[in-house]
VEXSE-210649 format. One record per residue (C-alpha): residue number from 1; residue in three letters; x, y, z. Coordinates in nm, 3 decimals, always signed. Example, Ala and Ser with C-alpha at 12.3 -4.5 7.8 and 13.67 -1.06 7.14 Angstrom:
<bavex 1&zakol Ala&xx +1.230&yy -0.450&zz +0.780> .
<bavex 2&zakol Ser&xx +1.367&yy -0.106&zz +0.714> .
# end
This chain:
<bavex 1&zakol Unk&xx +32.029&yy +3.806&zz +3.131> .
<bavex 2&zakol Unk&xx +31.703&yy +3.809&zz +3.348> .
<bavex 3&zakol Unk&xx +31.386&yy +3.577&zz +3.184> .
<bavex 4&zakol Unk&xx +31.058&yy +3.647&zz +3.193> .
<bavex 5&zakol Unk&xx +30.768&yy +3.494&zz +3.132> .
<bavex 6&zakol Unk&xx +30.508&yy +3.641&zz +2.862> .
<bavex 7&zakol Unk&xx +30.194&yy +3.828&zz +3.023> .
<bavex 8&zakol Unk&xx +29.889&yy +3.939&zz +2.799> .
<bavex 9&zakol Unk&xx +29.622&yy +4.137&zz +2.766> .
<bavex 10&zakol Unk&xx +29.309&yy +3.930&zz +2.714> .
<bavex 11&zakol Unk&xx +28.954&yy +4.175&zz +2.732> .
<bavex 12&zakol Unk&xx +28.851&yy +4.112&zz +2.383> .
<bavex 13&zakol Unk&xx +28.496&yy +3.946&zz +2.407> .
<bavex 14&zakol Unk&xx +28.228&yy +4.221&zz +2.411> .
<bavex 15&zakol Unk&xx +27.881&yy +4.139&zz +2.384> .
<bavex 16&zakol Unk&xx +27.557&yy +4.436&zz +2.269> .
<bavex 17&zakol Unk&xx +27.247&yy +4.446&zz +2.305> .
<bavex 18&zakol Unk&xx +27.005&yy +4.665&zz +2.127> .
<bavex 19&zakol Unk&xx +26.720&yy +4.783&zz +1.893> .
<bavex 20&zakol Unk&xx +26.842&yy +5.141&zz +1.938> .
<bavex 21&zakol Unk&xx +27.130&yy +5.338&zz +2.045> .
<bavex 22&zakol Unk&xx +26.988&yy +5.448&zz +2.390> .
<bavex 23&zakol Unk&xx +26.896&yy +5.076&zz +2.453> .
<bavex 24&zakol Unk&xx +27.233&yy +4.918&zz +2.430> .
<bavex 25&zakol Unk&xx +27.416&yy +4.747&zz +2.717> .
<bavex 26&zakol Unk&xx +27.769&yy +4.608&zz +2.692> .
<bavex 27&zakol Unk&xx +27.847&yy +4.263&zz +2.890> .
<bavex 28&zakol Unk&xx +28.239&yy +4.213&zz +2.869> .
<bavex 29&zakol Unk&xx +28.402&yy +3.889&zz +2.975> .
<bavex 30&zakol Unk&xx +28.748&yy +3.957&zz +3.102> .
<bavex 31&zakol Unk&xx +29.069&yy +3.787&zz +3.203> .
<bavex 32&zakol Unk&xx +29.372&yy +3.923&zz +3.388> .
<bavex 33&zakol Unk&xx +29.732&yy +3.920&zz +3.264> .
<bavex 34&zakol Unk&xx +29.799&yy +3.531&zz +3.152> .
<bavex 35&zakol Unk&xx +29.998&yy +3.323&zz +3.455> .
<bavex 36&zakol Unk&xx +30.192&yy +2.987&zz +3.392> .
<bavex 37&zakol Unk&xx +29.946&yy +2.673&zz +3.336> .
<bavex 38&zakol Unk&xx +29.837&yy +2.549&zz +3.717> .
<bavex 39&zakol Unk&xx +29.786&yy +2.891&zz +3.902> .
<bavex 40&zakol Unk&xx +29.473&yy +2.992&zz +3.936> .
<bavex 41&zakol Unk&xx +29.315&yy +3.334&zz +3.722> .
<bavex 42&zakol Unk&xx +28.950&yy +3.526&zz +3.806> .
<bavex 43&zakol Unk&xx +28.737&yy +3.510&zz +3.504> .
<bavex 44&zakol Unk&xx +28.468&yy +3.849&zz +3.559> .
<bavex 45&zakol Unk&xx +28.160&yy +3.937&zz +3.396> .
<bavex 46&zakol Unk&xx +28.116&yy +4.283&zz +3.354> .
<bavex 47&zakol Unk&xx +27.835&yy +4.511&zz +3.241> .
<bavex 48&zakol Unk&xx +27.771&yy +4.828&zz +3.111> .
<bavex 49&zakol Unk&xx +27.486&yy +4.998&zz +3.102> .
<bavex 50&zakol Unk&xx +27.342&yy +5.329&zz +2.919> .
<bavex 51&zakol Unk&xx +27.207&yy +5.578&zz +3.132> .
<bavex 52&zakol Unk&xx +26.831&yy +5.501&zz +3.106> .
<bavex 53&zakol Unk&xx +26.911&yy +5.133&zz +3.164> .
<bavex 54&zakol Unk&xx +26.797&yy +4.923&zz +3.464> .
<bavex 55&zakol Unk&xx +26.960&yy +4.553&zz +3.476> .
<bavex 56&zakol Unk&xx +26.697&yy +4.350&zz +3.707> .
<bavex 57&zakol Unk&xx +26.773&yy +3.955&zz +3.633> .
<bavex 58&zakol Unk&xx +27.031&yy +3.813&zz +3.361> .
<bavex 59&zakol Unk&xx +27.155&yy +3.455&zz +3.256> .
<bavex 60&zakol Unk&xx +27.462&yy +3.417&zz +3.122> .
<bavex 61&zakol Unk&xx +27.640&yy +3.095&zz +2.988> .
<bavex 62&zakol Unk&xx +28.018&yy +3.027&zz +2.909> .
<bavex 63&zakol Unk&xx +28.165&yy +2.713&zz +2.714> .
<bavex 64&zakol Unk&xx +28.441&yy +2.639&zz +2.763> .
<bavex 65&zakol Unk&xx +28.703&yy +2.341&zz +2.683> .
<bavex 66&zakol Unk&xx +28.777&yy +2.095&zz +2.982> .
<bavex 67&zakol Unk&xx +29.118&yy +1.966&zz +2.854> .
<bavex 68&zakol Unk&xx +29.253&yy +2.354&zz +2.860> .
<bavex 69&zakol Unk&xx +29.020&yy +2.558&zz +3.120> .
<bavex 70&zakol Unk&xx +28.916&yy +2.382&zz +3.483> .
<bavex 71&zakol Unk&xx +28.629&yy +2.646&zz +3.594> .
<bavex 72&zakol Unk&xx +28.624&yy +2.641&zz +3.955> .
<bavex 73&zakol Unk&xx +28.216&yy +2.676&zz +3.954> .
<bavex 74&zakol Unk&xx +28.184&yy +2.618&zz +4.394> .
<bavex 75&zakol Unk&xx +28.401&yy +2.943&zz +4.449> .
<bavex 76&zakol Unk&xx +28.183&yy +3.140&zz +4.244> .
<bavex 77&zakol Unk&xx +28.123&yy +3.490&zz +4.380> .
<bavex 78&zakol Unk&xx +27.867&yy +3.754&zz +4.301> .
<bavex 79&zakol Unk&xx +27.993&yy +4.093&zz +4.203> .
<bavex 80&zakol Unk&xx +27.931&yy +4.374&zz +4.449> .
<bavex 81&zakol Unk&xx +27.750&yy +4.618&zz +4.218> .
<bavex 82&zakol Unk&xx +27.503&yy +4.376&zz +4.143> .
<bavex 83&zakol Unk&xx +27.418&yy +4.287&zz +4.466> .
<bavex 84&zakol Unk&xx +27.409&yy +4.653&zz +4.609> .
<bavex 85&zakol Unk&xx +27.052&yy +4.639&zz +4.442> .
<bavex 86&zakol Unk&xx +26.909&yy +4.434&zz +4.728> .
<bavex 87&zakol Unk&xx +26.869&yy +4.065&zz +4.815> .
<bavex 88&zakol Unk&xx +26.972&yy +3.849&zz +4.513> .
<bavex 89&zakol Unk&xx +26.866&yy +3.456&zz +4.397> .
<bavex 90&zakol Unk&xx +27.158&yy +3.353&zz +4.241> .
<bavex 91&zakol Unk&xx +27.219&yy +3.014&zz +4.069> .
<bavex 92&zakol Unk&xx +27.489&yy +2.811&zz +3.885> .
<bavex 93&zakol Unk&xx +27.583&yy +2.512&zz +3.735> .
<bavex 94&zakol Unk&xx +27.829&yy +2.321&zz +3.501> .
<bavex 95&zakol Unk&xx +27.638&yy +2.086&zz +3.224> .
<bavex 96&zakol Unk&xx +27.818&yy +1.930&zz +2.965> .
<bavex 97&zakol Unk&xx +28.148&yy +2.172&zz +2.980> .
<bavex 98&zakol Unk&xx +27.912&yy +2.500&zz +2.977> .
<bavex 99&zakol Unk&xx +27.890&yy +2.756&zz +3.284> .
<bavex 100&zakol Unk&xx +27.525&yy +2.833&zz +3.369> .
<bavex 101&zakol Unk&xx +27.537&yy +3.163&zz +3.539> .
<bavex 102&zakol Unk&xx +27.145&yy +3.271&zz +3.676> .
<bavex 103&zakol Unk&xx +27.086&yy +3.622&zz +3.922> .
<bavex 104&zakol Unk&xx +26.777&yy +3.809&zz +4.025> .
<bavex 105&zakol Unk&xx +26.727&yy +4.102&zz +4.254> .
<bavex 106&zakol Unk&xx +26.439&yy +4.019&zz +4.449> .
<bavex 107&zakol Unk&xx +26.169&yy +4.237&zz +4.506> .
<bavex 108&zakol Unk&xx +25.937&yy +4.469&zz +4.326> .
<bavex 109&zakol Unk&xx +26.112&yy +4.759&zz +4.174> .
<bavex 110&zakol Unk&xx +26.480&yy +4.673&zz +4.282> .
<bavex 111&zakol Unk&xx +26.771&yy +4.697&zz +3.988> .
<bavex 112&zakol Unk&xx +27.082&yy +4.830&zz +3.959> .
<bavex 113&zakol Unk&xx +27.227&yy +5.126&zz +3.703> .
<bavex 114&zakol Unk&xx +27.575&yy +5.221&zz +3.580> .
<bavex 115&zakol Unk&xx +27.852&yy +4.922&zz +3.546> .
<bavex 116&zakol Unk&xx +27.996&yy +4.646&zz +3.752> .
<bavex 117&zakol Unk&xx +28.086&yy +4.275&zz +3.786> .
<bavex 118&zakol Unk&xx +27.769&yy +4.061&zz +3.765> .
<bavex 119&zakol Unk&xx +27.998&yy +3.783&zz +3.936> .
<bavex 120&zakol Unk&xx +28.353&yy +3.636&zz +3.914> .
<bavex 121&zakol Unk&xx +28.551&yy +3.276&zz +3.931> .
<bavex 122&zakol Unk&xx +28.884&yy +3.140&zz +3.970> .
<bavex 123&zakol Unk&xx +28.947&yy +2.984&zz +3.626> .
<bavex 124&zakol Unk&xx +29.259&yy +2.728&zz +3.608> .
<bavex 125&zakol Unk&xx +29.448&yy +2.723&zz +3.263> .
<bavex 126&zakol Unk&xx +29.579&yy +2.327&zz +3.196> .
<bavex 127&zakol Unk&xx +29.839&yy +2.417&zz +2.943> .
<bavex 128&zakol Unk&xx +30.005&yy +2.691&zz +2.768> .
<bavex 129&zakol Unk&xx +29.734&yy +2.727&zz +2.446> .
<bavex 130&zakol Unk&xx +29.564&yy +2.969&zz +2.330> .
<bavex 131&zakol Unk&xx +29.164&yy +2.978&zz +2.569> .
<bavex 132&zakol Unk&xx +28.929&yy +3.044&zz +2.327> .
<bavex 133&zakol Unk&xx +28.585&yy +3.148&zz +2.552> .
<bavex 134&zakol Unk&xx +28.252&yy +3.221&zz +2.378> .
<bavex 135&zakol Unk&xx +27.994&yy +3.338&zz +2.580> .
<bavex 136&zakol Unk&xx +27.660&yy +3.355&zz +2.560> .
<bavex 137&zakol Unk&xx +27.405&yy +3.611&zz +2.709> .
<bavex 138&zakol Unk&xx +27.091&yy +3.439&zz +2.714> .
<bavex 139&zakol Unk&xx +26.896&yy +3.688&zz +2.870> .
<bavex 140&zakol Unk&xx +26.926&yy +4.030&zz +3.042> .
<bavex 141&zakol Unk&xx +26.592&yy +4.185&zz +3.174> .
<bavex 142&zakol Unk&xx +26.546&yy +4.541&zz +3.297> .
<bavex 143&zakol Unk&xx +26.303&yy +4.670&zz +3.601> .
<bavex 144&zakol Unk&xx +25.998&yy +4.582&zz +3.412> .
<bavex 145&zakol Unk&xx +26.070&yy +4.223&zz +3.342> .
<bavex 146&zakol Unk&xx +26.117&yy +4.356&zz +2.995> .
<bavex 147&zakol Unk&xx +26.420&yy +4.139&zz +2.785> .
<bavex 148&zakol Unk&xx +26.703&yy +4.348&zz +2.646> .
<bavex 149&zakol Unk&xx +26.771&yy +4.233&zz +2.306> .
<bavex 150&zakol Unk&xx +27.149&yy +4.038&zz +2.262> .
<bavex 151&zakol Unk&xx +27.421&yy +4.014&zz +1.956> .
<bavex 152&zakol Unk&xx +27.726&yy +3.824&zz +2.033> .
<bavex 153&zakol Unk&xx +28.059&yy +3.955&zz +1.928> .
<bavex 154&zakol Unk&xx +28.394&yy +3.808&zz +1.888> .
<bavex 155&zakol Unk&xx +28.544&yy +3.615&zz +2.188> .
<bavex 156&zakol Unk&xx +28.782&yy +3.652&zz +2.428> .
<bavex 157&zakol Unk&xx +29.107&yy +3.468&zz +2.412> .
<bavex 158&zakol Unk&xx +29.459&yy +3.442&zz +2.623> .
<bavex 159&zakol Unk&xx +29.747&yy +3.371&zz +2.450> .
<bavex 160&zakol Unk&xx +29.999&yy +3.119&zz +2.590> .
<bavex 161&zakol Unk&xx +30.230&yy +3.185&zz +2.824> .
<bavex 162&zakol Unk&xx +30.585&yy +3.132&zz +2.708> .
<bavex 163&zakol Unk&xx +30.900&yy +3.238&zz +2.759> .
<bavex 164&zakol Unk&xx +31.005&yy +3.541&zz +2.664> .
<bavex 165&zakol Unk&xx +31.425&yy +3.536&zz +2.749> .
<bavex 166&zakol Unk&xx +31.433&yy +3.927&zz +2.779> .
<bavex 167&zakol Unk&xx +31.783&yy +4.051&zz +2.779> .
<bavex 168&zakol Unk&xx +31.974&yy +4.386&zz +2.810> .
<bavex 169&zakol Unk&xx +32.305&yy +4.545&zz +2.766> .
<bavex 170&zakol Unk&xx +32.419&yy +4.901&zz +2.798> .
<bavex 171&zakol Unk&xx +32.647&yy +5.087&zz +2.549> .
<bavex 172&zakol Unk&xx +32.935&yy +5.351&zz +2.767> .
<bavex 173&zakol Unk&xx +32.933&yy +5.599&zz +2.446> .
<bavex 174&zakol Unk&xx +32.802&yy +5.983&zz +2.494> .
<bavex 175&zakol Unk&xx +32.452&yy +5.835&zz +2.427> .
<bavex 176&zakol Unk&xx +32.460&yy +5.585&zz +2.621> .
<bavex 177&zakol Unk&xx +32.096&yy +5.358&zz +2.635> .
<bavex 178&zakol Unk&xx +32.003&yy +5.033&zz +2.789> .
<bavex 179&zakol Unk&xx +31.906&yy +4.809&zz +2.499> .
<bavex 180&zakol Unk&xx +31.619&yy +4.513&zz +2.544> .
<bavex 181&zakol Unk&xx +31.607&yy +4.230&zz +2.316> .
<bavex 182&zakol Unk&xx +31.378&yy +3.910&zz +2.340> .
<bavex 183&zakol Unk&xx +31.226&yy +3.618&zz +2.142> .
<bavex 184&zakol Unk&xx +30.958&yy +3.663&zz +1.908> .
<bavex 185&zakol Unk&xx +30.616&yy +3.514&zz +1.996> .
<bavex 186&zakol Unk&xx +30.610&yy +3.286&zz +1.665> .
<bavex 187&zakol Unk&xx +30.430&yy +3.047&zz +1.785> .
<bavex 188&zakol Unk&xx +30.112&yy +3.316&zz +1.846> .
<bavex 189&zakol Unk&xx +30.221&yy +3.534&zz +1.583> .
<bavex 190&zakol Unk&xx +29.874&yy +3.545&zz +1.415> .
<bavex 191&zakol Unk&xx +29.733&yy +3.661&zz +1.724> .
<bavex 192&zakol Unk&xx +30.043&yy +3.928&zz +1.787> .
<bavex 193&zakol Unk&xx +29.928&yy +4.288&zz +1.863> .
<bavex 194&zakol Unk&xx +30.228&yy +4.451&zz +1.985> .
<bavex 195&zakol Unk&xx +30.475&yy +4.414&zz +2.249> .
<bavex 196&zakol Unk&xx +30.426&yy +4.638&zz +2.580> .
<bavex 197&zakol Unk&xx +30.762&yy +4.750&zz +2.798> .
<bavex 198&zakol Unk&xx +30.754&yy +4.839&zz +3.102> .
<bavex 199&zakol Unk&xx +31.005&yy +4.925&zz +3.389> .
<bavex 200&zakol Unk&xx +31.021&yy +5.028&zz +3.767> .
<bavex 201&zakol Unk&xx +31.326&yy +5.100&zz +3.998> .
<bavex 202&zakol Unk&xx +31.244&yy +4.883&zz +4.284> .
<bavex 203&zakol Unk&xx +31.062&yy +4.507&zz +4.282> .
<bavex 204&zakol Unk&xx +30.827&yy +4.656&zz +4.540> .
<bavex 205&zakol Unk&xx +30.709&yy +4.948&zz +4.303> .
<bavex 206&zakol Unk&xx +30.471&yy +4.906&zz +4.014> .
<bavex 207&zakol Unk&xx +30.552&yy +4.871&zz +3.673> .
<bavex 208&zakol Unk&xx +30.594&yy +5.172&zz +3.472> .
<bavex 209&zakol Unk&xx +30.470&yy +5.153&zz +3.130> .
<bavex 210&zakol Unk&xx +30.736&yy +5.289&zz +2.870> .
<bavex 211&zakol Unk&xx +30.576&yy +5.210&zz +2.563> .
<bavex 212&zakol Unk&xx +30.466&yy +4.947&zz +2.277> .
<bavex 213&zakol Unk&xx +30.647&yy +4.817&zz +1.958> .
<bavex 214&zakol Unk&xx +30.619&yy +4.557&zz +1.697> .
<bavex 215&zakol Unk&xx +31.001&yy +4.487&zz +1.712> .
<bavex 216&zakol Unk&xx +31.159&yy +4.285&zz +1.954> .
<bavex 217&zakol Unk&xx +31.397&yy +4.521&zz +2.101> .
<bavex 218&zakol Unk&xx +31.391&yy +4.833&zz +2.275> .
<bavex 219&zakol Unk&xx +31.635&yy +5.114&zz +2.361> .
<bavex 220&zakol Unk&xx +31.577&yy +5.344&zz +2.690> .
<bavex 221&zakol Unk&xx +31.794&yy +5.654&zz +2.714> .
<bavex 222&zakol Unk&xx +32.012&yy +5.645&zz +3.062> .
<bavex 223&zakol Unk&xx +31.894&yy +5.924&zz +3.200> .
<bavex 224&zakol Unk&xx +31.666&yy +5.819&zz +3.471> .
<bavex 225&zakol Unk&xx +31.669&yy +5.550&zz +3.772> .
<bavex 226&zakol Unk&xx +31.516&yy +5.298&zz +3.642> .
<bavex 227&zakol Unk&xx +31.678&yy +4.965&zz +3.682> .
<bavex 228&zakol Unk&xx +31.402&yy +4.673&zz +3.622> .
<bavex 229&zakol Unk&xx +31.227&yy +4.613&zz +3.312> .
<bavex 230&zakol Unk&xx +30.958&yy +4.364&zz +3.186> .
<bavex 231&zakol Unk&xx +30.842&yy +4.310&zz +2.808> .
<bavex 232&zakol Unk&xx +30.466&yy +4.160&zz +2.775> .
<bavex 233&zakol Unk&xx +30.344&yy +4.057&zz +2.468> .
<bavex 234&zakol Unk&xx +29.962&yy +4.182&zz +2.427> .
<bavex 235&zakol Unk&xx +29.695&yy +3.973&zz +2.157> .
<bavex 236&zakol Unk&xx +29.423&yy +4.051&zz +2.011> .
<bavex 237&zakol Unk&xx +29.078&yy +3.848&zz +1.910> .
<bavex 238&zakol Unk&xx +29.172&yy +3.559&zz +1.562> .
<bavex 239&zakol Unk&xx +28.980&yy +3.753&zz +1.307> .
# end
């Protein structure tokens, strides 16, 4: 039996902005694959921008619950497309559990175009519960000092990390499979997408993604090398 522990997919927080459809901009809040309470996770701001956009200055806020998140704010780094645009002010703060996220090119006529991280933190989970983040764009302004108009979405969450006891066996008959079974996520199960397998023949090479069920068990023909496997259970957004 080899165990596991439960990795997930957690990019579901998009916020738009827009009158019209060539106005809009998308800011995304994202988290990496969840890690066991105590290690230490970036949380990234991305944007996306339309064509004709220009991103000059923005200020972005993120609460956040201090008994289940500890938001390394003084390691706080500023993304790399956003400061390709020139020399930046750049300010932040935590009041009252909320992340106060302030940048500025500085300069007359300097912005940035396309999409990239506006800036990125080490984030510390406390305990294995679901992180519930709502952020908030208070303001993104283009070239011309000229506000871009902002709708919050749904948030982003992480589901907890638990254990997943992933098991296999393999049947000696002409059609012969390994077969994967492990525990259901019931504690989550609201927030239950799918289940992702994946598998790679070494531990130094990267996982392999086979595919994605509902079920919790999986059968993989033998007829390829492939000796390690992982199971990650992906969430989505409570509706």
């Amino acid at each position: 039996m080899r165990k596991l522990f439960q990795a997930c997919l957690c990019l579901s927080m998009a916020l738009c902005a827009a009158h019209e459809a060539d106005a809009q901009a998308v800011v995304r809040l994202l988290m990496p694959e969840c890690e066991a309470p105590g290690t230490n996770v970036w949380l990234e701001v991305r944007v996306e921008l339309q064509p004709t956009q220009t991103l000059k200055s923005y200020d972005i806020r993120i609460p956040f619950d201090a008994t289940q998140l500890q938001v390394q704010e003084a390691q706080i780094q500023q993304g790399s497309w956003f400061t390709a645009g020139g020399p930046t002010f750049f300010w932040h703060d935590i009041i009252d559990n909320t992340l106060y996220v302030n940048g500025a090119l500085l300069g007359p006529n300097l912005h940035v175009t396309g999409s990239g991280i506006l800036f990125r933190l080490p984030v510390q989970a406390t305990q294995p519960a679901l992180l519930d983040l709502q952020a908030s764009v208070h303001q993104l302004s283009d070239r011309y000092a000229q506000p871009l108009a902002v709708v919050d979405m749904p948030v982003a969450m992480q589901a907890p990390c638990t254990e997943l006891s992933l098991s296999a066996h393999t049947d000696y008959d002409p059609e012969s499979a390994v077969h994967l079974e492990w525990n259901a996520q019931l504690s989550a199960q609201e927030w239950l997408q799918d289940y992702r397998v994946y598998c790679r023949m070494r531990p130094e090479d990267p996982w392999e993604l086979l595919g994605s069920t509902t079920d919790t068990q999986w059968r993989d023909p033998l007829d390829h090398d492939r000796r390690l496997y992982q199971v990650r259970a992906r969430f989505t957004g409570a509706p």
